[in-house]
C-alpha positions as CSV (number, residue, x, y, z in Angstrom):
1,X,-4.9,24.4,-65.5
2,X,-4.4,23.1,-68.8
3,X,-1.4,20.6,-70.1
4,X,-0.1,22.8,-72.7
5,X,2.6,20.4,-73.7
6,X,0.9,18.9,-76.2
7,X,0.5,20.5,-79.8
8,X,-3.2,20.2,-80.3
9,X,-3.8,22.6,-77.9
10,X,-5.4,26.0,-79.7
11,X,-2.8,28.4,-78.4
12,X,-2.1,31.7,-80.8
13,X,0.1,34.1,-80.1
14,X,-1.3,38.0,-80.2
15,X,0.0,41.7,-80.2
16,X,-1.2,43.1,-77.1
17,X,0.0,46.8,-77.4
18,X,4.1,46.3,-77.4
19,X,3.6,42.8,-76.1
20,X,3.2,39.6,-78.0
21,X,0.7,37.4,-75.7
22,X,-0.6,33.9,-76.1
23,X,-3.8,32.9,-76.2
24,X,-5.9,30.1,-75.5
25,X,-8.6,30.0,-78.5
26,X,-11.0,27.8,-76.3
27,X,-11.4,29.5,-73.5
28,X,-10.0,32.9,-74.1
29,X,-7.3,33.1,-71.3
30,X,-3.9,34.5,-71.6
31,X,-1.4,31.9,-70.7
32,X,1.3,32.4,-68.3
33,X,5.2,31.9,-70.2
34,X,8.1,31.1,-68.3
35,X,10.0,34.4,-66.6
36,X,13.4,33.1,-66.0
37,X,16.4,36.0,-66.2
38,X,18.8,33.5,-65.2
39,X,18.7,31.4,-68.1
40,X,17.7,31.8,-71.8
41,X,15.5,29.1,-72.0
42,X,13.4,29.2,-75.1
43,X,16.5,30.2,-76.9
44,X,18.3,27.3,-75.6
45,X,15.0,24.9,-76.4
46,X,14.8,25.7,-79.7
47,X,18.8,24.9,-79.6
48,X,17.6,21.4,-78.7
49,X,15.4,21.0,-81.6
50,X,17.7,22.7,-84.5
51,X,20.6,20.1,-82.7
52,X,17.4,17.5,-83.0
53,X,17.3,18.2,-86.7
54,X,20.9,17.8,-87.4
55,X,21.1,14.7,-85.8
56,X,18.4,13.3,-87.6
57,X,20.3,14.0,-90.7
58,X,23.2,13.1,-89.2
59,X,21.6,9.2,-88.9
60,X,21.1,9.8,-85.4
61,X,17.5,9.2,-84.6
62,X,18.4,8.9,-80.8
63,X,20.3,11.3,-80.3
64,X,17.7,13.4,-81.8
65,X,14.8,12.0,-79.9
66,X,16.4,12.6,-76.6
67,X,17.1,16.5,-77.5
68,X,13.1,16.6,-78.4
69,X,12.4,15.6,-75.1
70,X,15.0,17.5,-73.2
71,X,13.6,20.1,-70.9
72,X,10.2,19.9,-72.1
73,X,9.2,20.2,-68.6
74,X,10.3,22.6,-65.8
75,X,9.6,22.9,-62.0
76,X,10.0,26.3,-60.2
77,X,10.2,27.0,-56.5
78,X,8.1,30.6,-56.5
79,X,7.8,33.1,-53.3
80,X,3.9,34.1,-52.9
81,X,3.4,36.9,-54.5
82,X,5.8,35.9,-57.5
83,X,8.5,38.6,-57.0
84,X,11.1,35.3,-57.4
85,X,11.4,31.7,-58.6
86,X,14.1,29.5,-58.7
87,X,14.5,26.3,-60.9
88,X,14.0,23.1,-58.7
89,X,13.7,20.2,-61.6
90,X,13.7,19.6,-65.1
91,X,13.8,16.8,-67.5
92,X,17.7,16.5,-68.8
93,X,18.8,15.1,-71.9
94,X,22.5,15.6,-70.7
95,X,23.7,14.9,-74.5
96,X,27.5,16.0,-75.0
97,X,26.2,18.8,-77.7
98,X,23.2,19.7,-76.1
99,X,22.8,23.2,-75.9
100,X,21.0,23.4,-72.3
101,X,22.8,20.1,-70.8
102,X,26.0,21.7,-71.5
103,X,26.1,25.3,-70.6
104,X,24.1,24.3,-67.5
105,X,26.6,21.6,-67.2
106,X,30.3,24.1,-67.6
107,X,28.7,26.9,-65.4
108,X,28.2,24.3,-62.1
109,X,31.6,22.9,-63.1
110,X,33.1,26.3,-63.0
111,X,31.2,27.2,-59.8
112,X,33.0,23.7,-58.8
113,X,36.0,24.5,-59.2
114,X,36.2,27.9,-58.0
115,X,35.6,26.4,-54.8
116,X,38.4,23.7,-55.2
117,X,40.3,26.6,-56.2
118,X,40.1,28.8,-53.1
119,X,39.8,25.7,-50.8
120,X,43.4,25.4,-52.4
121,X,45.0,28.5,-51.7
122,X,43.4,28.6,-48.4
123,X,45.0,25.2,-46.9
124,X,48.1,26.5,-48.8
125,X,49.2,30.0,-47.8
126,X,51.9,31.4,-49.9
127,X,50.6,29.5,-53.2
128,X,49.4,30.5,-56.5
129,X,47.8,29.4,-59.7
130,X,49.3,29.4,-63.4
131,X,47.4,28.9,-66.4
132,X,48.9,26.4,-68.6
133,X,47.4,26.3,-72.8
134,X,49.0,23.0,-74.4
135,X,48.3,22.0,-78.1
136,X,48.5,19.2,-80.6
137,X,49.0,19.3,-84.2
138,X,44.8,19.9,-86.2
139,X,43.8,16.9,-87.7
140,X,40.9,15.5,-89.2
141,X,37.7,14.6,-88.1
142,X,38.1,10.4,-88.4
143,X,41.5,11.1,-86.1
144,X,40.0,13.9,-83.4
145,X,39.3,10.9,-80.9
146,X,43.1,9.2,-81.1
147,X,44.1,13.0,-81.2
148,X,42.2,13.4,-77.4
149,X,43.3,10.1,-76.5
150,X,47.5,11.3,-77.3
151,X,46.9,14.7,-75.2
152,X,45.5,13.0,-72.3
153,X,48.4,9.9,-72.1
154,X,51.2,13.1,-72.7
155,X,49.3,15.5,-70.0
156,X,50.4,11.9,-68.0
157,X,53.8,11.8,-68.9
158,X,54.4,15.4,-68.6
159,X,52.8,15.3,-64.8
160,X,55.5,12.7,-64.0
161,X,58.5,14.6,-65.4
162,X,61.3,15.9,-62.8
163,X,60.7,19.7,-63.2
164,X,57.0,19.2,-63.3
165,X,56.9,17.2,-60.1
166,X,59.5,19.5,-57.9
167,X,57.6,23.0,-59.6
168,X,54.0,22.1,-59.7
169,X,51.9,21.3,-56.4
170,X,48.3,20.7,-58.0
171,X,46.5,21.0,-61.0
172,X,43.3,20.4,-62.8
173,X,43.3,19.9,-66.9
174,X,40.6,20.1,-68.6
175,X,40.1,19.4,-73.0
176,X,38.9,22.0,-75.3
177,X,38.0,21.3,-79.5
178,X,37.7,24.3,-81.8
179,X,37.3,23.5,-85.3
180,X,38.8,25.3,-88.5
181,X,36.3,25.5,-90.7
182,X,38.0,26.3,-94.0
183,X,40.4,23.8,-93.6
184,X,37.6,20.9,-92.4
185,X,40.5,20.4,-89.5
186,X,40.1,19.7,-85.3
187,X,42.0,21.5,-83.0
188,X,41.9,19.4,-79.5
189,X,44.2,21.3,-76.7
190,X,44.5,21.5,-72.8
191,X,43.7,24.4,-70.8
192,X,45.0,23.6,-67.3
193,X,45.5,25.2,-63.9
194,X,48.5,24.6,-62.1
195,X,49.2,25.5,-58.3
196,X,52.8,26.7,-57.0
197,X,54.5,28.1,-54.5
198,X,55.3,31.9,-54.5
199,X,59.1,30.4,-54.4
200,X,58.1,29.4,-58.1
201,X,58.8,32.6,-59.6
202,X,62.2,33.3,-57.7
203,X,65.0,31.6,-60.1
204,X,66.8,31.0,-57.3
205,X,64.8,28.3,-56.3
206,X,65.3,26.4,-59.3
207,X,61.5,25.7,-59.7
208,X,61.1,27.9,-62.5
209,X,60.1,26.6,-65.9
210,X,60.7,28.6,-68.4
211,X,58.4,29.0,-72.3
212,X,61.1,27.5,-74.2
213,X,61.3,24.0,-71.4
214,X,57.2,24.2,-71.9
215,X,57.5,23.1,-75.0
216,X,60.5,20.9,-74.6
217,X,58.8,18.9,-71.8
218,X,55.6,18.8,-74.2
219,X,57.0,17.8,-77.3
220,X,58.8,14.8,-75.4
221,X,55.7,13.9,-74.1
222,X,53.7,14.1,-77.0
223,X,56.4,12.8,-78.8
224,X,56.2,14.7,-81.8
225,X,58.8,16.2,-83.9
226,X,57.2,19.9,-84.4
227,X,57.5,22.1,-81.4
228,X,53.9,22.3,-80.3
229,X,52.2,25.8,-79.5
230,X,52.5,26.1,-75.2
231,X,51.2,29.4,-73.5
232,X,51.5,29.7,-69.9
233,X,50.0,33.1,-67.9
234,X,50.4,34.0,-64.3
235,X,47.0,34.6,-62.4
236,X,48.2,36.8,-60.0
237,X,49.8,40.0,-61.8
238,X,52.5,41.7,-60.8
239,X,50.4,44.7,-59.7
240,X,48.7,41.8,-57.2
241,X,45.2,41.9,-59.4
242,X,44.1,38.0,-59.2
243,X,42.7,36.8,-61.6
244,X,42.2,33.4,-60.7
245,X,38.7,33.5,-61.0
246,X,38.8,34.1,-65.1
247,X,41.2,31.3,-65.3
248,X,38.5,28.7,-63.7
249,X,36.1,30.4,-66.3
250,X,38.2,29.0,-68.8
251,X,39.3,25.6,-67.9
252,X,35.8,24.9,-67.1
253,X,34.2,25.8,-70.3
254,X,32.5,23.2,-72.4
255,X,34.7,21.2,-74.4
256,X,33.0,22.3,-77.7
257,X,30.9,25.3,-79.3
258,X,27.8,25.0,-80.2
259,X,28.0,27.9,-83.2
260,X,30.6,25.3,-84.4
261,X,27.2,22.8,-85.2
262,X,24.2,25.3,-84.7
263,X,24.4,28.0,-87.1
264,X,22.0,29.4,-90.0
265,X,25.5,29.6,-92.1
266,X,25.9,26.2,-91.8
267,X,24.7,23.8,-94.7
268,X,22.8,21.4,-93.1
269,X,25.1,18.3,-94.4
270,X,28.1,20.3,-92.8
271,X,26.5,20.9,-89.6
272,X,25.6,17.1,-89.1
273,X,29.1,16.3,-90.1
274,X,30.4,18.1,-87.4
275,X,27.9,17.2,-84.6
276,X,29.0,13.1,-85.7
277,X,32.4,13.9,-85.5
278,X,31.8,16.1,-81.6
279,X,29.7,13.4,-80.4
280,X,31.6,10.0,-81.5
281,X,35.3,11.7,-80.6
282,X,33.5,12.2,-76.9
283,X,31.4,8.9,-76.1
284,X,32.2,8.1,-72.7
285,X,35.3,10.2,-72.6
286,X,35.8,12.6,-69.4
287,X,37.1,15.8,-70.5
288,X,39.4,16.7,-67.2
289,X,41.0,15.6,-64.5
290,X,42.9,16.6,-61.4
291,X,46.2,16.0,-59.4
292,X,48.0,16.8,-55.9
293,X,46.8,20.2,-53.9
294,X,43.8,20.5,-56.2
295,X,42.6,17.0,-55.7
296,X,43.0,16.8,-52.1
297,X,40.5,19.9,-51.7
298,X,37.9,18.2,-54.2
299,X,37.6,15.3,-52.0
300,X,37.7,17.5,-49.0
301,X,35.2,19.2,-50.5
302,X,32.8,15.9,-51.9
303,X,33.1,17.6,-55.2
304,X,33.4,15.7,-58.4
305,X,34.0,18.6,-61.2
306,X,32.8,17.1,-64.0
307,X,29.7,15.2,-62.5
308,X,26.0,16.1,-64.0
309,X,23.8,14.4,-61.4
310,X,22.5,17.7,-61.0
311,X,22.0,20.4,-63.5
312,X,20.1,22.3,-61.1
313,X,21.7,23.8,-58.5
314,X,24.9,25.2,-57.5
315,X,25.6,23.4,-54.5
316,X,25.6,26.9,-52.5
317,X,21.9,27.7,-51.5
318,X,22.9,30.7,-50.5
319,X,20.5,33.3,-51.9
320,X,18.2,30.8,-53.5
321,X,14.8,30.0,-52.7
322,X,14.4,25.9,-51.2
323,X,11.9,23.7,-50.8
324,X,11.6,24.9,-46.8
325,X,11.1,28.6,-48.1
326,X,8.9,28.7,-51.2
327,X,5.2,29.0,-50.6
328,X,4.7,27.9,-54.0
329,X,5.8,24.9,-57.2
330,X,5.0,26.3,-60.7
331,X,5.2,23.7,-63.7
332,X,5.9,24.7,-66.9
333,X,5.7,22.5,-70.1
334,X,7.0,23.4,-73.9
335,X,4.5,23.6,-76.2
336,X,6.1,22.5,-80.0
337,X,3.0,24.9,-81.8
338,X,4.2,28.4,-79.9
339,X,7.9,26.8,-79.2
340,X,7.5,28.5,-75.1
341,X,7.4,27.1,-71.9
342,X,4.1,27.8,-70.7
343,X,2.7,27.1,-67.3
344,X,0.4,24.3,-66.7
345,X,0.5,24.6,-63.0
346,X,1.1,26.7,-59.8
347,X,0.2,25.2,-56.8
348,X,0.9,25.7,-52.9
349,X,4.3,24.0,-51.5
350,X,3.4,20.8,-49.1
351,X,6.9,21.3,-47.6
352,X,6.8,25.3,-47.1
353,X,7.8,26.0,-43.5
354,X,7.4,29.4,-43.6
355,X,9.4,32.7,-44.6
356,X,12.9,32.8,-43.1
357,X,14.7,35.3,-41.2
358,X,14.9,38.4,-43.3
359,X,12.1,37.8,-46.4
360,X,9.5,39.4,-44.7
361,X,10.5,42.8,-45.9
362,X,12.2,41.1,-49.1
C-alpha cells in the first residue's frame, strides 16, 4: 500500500453517487479513510492545524509545529472481517490547547475518576458526594496565571479550616477558565467534589455548612474583600436519583474551551491573543488535585487523574479489542492535500492468539 501522508501524492476526491470518494490518480484505486465513530477525528485534525495557524501568529512556531504533527499517524486493532477496530497508538502532541490531546485527555480523566469515585463510596458505606463551584474575581489576561496561582494556595487554606476538616472526608478539585469576551476578562474557578458522611446533612451533627459559611470560609481564604460567588449541589437528590456520575463529568472537564480560541468569528489577532494567554497561564501547572477518602482510593487504585502517558485507552479493556484478540493492525496517515486519515496499511496481527470466548458469533 501506498504512504499517503505525504502531499505529493495525486489523491482527488470524487462524487460517487451520494458519496464523496478519494481517488488515487495514478493507479486508479479508491483509498480507504479512517471509520472511527468513537471519535471525530478529521474534525479534531483540522482543529490541530487552525490551532497551528493561530500559534504561528501568535509567535509560536513550536507550538505550532507540534500541532502539525500531532496525530498524523494512527494505529487500529481490526477484527477480520472489519466489523470493528479499536485505536491502539497514535502520535500525540499532548499541547494544553490541543483539540485532540485534550478531549482525549478529560474523557480518560473522567473515566478516572469515576472509578476513584465509586472505589470511594464503596470502602465508605453511608457516604456521599457534594459538588462544590468556588470563584475569584475576572481579571485580565497578564494576571490569569497569579489569579490560578491565589485559587489553588486558598483551596489550601480552606482544606485546613475547622469546619472543612470535621465536615469533609475527601475531595478532588480541579481548575476551570472561561473567558468574557466583551469585556477581554478571565474567569479561573474551582469545580470540586467533596465526600461526606450521610450525618452531613442532619444539623444535629454540627457538620453542616451552610451557603452563607461557603463564602465566609472562601473569602477568608482568598482573602478578598468582595464576597466571592460559591455554589454547592447535593449529588444524591432527595428523591435518591444519584447523580454523581454528571458531577465527575464536570470536574473532569478540560480546563479551557477550545471555541474560546478556535472559531470562524474570531479575528485571527484575537484568537492568538487568547491561545498566548491559555497556554503561558498553564505551563507546567497541574490543573487538580486530591485529598483524604478520594486520594486513598486513587492510590489503591494506581491511578494518577491527571496523567497523559496514555491517550489511548481507558484502562478498562472491557469490551475492547487487544493485541491478543485482533487478527488485524490497520495504519492510517493524514494526508495535508484531502485533509483525511487514509490507510496506508492493514496487515495481519503477529500477536493474534485467536478469537475469545464469545466472538465467534460476534
Amino acid at each position: 500500500m501506498a504512504d499517503y501522508s505525504m502531499t505529493q501524492s495525486r489523491l482527488q476526491e470524487q462524487k460517487y453517487g451520494d458519496k464523496t470518494i478519494i481517488v488515487d490518480m495514478d493507479t486508479g484505486e479508491i483509498v480507504e479513510t479512517l471509520q472511527d465513530n468513537k471519535f471525530a477525528w478529521r474534525e479534531r485534525k483540522q482543529g490541530t492545524l487552525t490551532l497551528a495557524d493561530i500559534y504561528d501568529t501568535a509567535g509560536m512556531p513550536e507550538r505550532a509545529d507540534k500541532l502539525k504533527g500531532c496525530s498524523t499517524w494512527l494505529e487500529y486493532l481490526a477484527k477480520g472481517d472489519l466489523s470493528k477496530r479499536e485505536l491502539h497508538h497514535f502520535n500525540a502532541c499532548k499541547q494544553r490547547l490541543c483539540p485532540i490531546c485534550s478531549v482525549r485527555k478529560a474523557r480518560i480523566m473522567a473515566l478516572k475518576l469515576q472509578k476513584v469515585a465509586e472505589k470511594t463510596l464503596n470502602d465508605h458505606p453511608g457516604s456521599q458526594f457534594i459538588f462544590l463551584t468556588l470563584t475569584v474575581e475576572n481579571c485580565t489576561g497578564d494576571k490569569l496565571r497569579e489569579a490560578l496561582d491565589l485559587l489553588t494556595k486558598s483551596w489550601s487554606k480552606l482544606t485546613r479550616r475547622t469546619p472543612f476538616v470535621k465536615a469533609v472526608k475527601g475531595w478532588f478539585r480541579a481548575l476551570e477558565i472561561t473567558r468574557n469576551r466583551s469585556k477581554d476578562t478571565y474567569h479561573p474557578h474551582i469545580h470540586a467534589i467533596l465526600v461526606v458522611e450521610d450525618d452531613y446533612f442532619r444539623k444535629a451533627s454540627g457538620l453542616y455548612i451552610t451557603q452563607d459559611k461557603w463564602v465566609t470560609m472562601w473569602q477568608q481564604s482568598l482573602k478578598v474583600s468582595y464576597k466571592p460567588l460559591v455554589s454547592i449541589e447535593r449529588t444524591k437528590a432527595r428523591n435518591g436519583n444519584d447523580k454523581v456520575l454528571s458531577a465527575t463529568m464536570e470536574a473532569a472537564k478540560y480546563a479551557t474551551k477550545s471555541a474560546e480560541y478556535i472559531s470562524p468569528k474570531l479575528p485571527k489577532a484575537e484568537a492568538a491573543k487568547v491561545a498566548a494567554v491559555y497556554t503561558n497561564a498553564l505551563v507546567r501547572k497541574r490543573m487538580t488535585a486530591m485529598g483524604g477518602w478520594m486520594q486513598d482510593a486513587a492510590k489503591a487504585l494506581e491511578l494518577d487523574v491527571e496523567a497523559d502517558v496514555d491517550l489511548v485507552h481507558s484502562g478498562d479493556a472491557s469490551g475492547e479489542l487487544t493485541e491478543a484478540s485482533a487478527e488485524l493492525l490497520e495504519e492510517y496517515n493524514w494526508h495535508f492535500g484531502v485533509g483525511n486519515h487514509l490507510l496506508s496499511c492493514r496487515m495481519s496481527n503477529p500477536d493474534y492468539e485467536g478469537e475469545a470466548p464469545g466472538d465467534a458469533e460476534g
